[in-house]
ROLO-244284 format. One record per residue (C-alpha): y, x, z; residue number from 1. Coordinates in steps of 0.25 Angstrom, whole numbers, plus 2048, in hexadecimal, padded with zeros to 3 digits. Last residue first. Layout:
N
<rec py="Y" px="X" pz="Z" drenvo="NUM"/>
...
***
This chain:
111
<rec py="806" px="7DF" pz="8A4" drenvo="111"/>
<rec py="806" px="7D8" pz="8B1" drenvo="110"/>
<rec py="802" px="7C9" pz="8B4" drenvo="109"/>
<rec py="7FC" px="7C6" pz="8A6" drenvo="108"/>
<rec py="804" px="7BD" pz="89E" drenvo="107"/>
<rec py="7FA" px="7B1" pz="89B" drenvo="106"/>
<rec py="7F3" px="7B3" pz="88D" drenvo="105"/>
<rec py="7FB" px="7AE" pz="880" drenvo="104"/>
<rec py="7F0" px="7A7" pz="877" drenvo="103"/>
<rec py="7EA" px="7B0" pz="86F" drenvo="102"/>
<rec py="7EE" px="7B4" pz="861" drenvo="101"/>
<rec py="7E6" px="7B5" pz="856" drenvo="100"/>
<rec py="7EA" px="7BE" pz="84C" drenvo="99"/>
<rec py="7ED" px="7BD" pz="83C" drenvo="98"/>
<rec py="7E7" px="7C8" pz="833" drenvo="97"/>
<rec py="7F0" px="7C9" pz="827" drenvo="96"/>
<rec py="7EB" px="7C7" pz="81A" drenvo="95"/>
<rec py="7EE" px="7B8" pz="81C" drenvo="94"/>
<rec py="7FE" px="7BA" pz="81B" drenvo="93"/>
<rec py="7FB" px="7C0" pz="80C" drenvo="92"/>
<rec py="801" px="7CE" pz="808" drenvo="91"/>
<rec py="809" px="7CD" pz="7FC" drenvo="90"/>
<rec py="804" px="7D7" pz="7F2" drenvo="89"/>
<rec py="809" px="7E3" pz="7EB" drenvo="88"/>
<rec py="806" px="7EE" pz="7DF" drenvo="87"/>
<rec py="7FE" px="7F9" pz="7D9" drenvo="86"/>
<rec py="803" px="804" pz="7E4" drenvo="85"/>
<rec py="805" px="7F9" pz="7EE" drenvo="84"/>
<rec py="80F" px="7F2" pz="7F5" drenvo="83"/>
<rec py="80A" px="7E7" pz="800" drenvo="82"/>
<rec py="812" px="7DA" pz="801" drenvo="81"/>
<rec py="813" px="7D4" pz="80F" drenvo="80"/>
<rec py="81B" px="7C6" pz="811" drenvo="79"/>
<rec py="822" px="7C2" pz="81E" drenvo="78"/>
<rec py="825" px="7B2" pz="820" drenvo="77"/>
<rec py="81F" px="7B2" pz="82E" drenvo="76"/>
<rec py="813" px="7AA" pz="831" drenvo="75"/>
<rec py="807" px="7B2" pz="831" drenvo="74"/>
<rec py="80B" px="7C2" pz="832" drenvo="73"/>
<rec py="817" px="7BD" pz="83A" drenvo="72"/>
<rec py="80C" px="7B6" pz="844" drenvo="71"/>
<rec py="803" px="7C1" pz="845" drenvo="70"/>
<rec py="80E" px="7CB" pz="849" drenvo="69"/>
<rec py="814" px="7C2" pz="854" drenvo="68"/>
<rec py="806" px="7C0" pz="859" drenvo="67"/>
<rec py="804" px="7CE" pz="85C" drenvo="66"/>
<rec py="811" px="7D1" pz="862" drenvo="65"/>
<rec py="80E" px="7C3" pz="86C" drenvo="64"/>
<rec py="801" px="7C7" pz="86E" drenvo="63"/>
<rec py="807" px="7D5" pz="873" drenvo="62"/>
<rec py="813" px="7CF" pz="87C" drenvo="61"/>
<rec py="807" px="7C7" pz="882" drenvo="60"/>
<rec py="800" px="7D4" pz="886" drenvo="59"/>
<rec py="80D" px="7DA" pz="88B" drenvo="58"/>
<rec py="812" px="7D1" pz="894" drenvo="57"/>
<rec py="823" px="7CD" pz="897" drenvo="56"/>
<rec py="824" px="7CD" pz="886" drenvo="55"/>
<rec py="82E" px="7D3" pz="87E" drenvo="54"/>
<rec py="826" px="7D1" pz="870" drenvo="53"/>
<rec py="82C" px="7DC" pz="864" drenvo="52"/>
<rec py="825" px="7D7" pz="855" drenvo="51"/>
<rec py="828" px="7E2" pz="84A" drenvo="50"/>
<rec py="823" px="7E1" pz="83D" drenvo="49"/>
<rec py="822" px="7EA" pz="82E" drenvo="48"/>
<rec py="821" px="7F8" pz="835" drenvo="47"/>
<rec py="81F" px="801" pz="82A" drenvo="46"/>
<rec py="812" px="805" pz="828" drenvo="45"/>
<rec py="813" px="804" pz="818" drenvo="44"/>
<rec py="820" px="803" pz="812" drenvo="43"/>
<rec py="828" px="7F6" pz="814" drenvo="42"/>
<rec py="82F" px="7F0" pz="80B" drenvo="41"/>
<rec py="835" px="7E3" pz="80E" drenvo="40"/>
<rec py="836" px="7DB" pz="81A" drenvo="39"/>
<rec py="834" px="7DF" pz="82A" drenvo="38"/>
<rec py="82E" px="7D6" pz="834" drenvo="37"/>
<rec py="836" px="7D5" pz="842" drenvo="36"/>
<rec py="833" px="7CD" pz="84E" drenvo="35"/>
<rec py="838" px="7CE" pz="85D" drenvo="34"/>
<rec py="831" px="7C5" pz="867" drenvo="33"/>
<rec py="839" px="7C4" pz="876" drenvo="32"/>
<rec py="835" px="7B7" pz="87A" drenvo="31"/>
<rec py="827" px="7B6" pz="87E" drenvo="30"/>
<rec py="820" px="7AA" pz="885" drenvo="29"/>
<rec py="813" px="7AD" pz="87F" drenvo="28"/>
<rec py="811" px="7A3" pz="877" drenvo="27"/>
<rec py="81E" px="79A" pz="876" drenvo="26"/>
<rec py="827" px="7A7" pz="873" drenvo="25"/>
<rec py="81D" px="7AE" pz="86B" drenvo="24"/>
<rec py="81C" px="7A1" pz="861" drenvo="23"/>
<rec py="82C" px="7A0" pz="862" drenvo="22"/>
<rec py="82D" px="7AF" pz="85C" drenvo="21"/>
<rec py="821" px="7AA" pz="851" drenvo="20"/>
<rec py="82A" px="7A0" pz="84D" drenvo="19"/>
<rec py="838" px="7A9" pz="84D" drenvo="18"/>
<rec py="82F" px="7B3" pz="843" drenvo="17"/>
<rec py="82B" px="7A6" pz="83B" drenvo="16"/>
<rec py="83A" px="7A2" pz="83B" drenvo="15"/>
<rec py="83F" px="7AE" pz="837" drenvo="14"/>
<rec py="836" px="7B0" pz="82D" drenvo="13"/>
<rec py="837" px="7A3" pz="826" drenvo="12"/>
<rec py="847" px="7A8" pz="823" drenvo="11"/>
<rec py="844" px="7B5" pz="81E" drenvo="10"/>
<rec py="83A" px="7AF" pz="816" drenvo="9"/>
<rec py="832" px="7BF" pz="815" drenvo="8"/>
<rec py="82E" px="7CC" pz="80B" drenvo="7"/>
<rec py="826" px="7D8" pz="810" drenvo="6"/>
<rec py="824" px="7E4" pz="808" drenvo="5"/>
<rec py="818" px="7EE" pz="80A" drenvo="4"/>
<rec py="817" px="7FD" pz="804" drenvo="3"/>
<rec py="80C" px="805" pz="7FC" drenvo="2"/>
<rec py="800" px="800" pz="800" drenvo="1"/>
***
């Protein structure tokens, strides 16, 4: 693979990524979730998402990370396109391994 490009409904987006915020906030009570996917050219290894959780316990601030990166590969508005030396393709949301999520445990009493 030579390079990826990544292409978005700017408007959607937004929305999506405020979606899966409010899905956080009800699930694991947590507040402080920080989201960013970059668009266009990328080259490869290049950081493509960051997800920042502020959580009181470190086990559910995990989950919540996890879930946060699962739910933009599924929901959100962002498309992939992979560069090669004999061409390109879009890559398709169902190429991407979707995760199960548990439900939130109860906080533990010291972290």
């Amino acid at each position: 693979m030579l390079y990826l490009e990544y292409e978005s409904y700017p408007e959607m987006a937004a929305k999506e990524l405020e979606r899966v915020r409010q899905e956080i906030r009800e699930h694991w009570g947590i507040s402080d979730v920080a989201i960013a996917h970059r668009l266009g050219r990328l080259e490869i290894e290049e950081t493509s998402m960051i997800v920042a959780v502020g959580s009181p316990h470190r086990n559910e601030g995990f989950q919540a990370a996890a879930y946060v990166v699962d739910r933009v590969k599924e929901s959100v508005p962002i498309w992939k396109k992979e560069y090669f030396e004999g061409g390109s393709h879009w890559v398709a949301c169902d190429d991407h391994e979707i995760h199960e999520h548990p439900a939130p445990a109860e906080p533990a009493l010291t972290d």
